[in-house]
N, C-alpha and C positions, 0 to 999 in steps of 0.2 A: 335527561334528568328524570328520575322519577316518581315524584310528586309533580304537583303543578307549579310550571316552572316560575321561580323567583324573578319579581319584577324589580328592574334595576328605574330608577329617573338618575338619565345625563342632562347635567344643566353644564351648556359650554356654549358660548357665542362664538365661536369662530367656527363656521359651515364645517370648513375642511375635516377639523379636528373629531368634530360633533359625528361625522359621515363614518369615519374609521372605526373613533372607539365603540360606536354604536353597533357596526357590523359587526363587529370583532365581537362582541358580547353577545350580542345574537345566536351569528355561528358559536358560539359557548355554550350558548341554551339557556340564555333569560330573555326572558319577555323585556325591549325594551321602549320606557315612553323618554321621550326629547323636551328640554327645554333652551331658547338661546338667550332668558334673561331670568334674573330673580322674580320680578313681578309675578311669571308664569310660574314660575316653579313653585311658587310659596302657595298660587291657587292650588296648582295640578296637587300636590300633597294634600291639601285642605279636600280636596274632590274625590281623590283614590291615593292611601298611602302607599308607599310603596315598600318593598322590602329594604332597601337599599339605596341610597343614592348617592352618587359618584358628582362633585361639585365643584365648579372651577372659582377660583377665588378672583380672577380679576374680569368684572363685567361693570358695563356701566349702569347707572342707577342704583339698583341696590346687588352691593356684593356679595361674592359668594360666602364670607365674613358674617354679613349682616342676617342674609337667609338662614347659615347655622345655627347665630345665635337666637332667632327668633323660634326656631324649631326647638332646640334645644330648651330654649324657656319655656316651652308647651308641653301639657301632663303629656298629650295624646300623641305625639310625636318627637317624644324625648327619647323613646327606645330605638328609632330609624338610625342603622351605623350610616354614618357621612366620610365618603372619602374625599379630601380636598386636593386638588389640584392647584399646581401656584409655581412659575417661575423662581417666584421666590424663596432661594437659596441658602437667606442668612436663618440662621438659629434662634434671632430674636420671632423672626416671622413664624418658621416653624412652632416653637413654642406659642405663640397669639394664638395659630391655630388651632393648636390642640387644647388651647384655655378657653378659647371660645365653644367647644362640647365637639369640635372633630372628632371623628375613631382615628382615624389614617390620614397621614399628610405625605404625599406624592409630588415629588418635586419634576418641572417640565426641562427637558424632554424625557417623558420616561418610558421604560420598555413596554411593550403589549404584554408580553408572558408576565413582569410582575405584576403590570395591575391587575391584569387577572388573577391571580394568586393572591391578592392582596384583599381583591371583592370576594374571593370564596372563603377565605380565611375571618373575614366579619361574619359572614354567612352561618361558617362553620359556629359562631356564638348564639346566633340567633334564627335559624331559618335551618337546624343539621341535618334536617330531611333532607331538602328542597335540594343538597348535594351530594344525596347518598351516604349521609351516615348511619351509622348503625345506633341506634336508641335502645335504654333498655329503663324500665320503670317493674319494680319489685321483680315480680316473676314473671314480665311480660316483657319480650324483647323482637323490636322492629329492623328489618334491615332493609333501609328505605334502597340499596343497591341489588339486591336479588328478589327486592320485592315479597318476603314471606315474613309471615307473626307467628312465634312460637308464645308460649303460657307453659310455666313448669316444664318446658323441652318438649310440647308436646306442638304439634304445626297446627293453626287454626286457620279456616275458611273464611277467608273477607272478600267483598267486592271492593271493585276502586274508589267506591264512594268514601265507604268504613274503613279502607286502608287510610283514605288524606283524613280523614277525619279523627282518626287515631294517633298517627301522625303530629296535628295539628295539637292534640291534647299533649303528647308526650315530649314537644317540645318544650311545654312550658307547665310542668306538673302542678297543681295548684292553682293556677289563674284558671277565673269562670270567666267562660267565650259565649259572648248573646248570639244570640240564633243571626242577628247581623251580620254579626262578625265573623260566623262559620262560613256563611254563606259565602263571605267575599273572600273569604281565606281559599276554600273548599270547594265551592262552585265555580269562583273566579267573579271579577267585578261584572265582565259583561253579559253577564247572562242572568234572566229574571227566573226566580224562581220562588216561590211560597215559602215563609216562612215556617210553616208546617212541616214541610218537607223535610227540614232539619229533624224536628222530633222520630219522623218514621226512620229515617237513617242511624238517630242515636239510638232508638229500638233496637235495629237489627245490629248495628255493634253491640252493643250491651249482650244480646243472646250468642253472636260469634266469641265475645271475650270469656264469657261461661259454658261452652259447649260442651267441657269436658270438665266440670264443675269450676270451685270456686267461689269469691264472694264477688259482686260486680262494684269494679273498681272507680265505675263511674258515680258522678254526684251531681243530683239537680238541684238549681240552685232557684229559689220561688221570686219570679219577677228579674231574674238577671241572666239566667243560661243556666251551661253545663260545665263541670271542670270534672277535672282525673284528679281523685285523690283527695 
């Protein structure tokens, strides 16, 4: 992958299952964290959101039903795609699921190859980098798969900071990202780093996106972050 890889949370209570899908996504190239109940998983999301999460609907205590819906009800975790997982077959259930704010409803036993395709295909909505899409915002165009930023056709110089950070703005043109938020997008959750840090990196993007002129496309926003555009 090449950005920083998209973090999946598997909430599945059955060991076995939990062990497969997990590898299998791993070997895929997402970072993944495990959950075997609701309780966990509605922390682990509250603690470090993730990109994505793959959910199984039938756990005891609180279902994998209940967790969607509660995430779903939350400003700050309404945009995470949910794929549910569920034996269940009938069409009434399917439908619950997807009324209760699922993206994808995966019926058990299902294949490895779709669900994978199934998890890139959310991804591909909301994370198009983190799979190698190709991005493109006015005259500035990223191709998160060869790794290189053109402006007006012309190639510009980034390090991998200002690449994910660029990245990170172009997937969601408009939305202001708090220096937090870059951080854990950008840097990644486990690593500590100065809030500062952010500013000097949006610096030197800001001089790679106009090296060969232009107006700088970025926008500081007072007391809240930075957005594109």
């Amino acid at each position: 992958m090449s950005t920083e890889q998209p973090t999946v949370l598997l909430v599945e209570d059955e060991p076995a299952q939990r062990e497969v899908l997990g590898y299998n996504l791993e070997a895929d190239g997402f970072r993944v964290m495990t959950a075997d109940n609701g309780e966990e998983a509605l922390m682990m999301v509250a603690e470090a959101p993730p990109d994505i999460i793959v959910l199984d609907w039938m756990m005891p205590n609180v279902s994998g039903i209940e967790v969607c819906r509660q995430l779903k009800t939350r400003s700050e975790t309404r945009g995470i795609p949910i794929i549910m997982l569920s034996a269940r077959s009938e069409e009434v259930d399917r439908v619950r699921g997807l009324e209760t704010g699922a993206d994808d409803y995966v019926i058990k036993p299902y294949s490895l190859v779709e669900l994978m395709a199934r998890v890139r295909a959310q991804l591909r909505r909301t994370r198009p980098a983190s799979i190698g899409e190709r991005l493109e915002y006015q005259d500035i165009v990223l191709d998160a798969e060869t790794h290189r930023v053109t402006r007006s056709e012309k190639p510009l110089k980034l390090g991998p900071t200002e690449f994910r950070l660029l990245a990170t703005f172009m997937e969601k043109p408009g939305r202001v990202w708090s220096r937090e938020q870059l951080l854990d997008r950008v840097w990644g959750r486990d690593i500590y780093v100065d809030t500062r840090t952010v500013d000097v990196h949006i610096g030197r993007l800001r001089k790679a996106l106009c090296q060969h002129g232009g107006n700088d496309p970025l926008r500081t926003v007072r007391g809240a972050g930075y957005a594109l555009g």
